[in-house]
C-alpha positions in Angstrom: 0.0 0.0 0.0 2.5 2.8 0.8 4.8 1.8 -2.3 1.3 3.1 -4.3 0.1 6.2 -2.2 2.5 8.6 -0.2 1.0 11.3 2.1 0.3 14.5 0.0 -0.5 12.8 -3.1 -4.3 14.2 -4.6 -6.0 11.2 -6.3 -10.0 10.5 -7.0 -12.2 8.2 -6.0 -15.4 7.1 -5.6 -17.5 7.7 -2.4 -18.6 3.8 -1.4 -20.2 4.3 2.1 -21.0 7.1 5.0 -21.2 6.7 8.4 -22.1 9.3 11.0 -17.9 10.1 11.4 -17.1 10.1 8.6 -16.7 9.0 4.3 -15.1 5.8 3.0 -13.6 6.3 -0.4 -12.6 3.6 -2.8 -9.0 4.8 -4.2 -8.9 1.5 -6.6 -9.8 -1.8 -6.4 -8.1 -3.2 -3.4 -7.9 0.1 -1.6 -10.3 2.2 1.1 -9.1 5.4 3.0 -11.6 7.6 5.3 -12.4 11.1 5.2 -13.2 12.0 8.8 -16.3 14.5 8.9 -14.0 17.2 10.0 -12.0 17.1 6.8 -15.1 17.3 4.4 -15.2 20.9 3.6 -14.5 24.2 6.1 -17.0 24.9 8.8 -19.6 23.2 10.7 -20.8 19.5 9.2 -24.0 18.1 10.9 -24.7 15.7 8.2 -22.1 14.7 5.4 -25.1 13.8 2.9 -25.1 17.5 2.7 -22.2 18.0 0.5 -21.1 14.5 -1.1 -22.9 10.8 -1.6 -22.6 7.4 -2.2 -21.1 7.3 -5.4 -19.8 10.6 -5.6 -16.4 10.9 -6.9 -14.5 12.9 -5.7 -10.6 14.4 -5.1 -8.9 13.7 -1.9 -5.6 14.5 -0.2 -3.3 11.9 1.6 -3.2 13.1 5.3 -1.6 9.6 6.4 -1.1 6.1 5.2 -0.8 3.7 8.1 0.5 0.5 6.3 0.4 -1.8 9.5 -3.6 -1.2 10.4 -3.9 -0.8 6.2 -6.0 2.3 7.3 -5.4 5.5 5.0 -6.7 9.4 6.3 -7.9 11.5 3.4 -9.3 15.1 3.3 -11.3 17.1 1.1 -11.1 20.1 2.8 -7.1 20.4 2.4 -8.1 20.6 -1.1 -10.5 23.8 -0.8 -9.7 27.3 -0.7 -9.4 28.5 2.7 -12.2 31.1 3.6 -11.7 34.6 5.2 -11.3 35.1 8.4 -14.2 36.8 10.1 -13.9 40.3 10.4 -13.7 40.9 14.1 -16.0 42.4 16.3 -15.5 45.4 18.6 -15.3 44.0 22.5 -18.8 44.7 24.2 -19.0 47.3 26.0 -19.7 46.5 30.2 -23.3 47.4 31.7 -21.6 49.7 33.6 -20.1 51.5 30.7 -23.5 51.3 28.9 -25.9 52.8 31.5 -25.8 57.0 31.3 -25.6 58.6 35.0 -29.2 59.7 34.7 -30.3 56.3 34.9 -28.3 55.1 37.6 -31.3 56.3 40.2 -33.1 53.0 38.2 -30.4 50.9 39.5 -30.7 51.2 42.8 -31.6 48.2 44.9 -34.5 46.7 45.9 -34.1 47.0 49.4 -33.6 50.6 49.2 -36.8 50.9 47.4 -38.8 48.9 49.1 -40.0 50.8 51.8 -41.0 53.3 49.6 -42.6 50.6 47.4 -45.0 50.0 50.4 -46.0 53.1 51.0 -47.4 53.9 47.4 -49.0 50.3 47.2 -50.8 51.4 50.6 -50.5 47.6 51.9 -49.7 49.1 55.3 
């Protein structure tokens, strides 16, 4: 097996099962490798069915060829373009820094208040 495929080599093959983890590919006849869900495209996968199917063929990228468990890693994703980063957000500002001084009285706590509270509901 290793004499045929080296890690970083791009072949295709055909997509011949999908499990919850991940998608076998058929590289040739005697020959199976994985694509672990996290290596089937950028982002967030819930359900690989989403983007490929039995069938499917499809180009994949040696990550690793173990040749004594005969198990080989493959990734789509190494083959797509990497997005953008997200453009990053200002920090929040605190609740402190966001309440004006005029509204501080509303702030005040409830045991202050109460008493006064009382009085206006005349439940003395």
């Amino acid at each position: 097996m290793s004499n045929k495929y080296k890690v970083g080599d791009v072949v295709t093959g055909r997509v011949t099962g999908i499990q919850p983890y991940g998608a076998f590919v058929s590289l040739d006849g005697q020959t199976q490798g994985l694509v672990h869900i996290s290596e089937i495209t950028y982002g967030f996968v819930k359900n690989i069915t989403d983007f490929i199917s039995v069938g499917d063929l499809v180009k994949v990228k040696i990550l690793e060829v173990e040749d004594a468990n005969k198990k080989i890693s493959l990734s789509i994703r190494a083959l797509q373009e990497k997005p953008p980063k997200k453009k990053e957000l200002p920090p929040r500002k605190s609740l402190q820094d966001r309440v004006n001084e005029r509204d501080a009285v509303g702030f005040n706590s409830l045991k202050e208040k109460l008493d006064q509270w009382i009085k206006e509901s005349g439940i003395e």
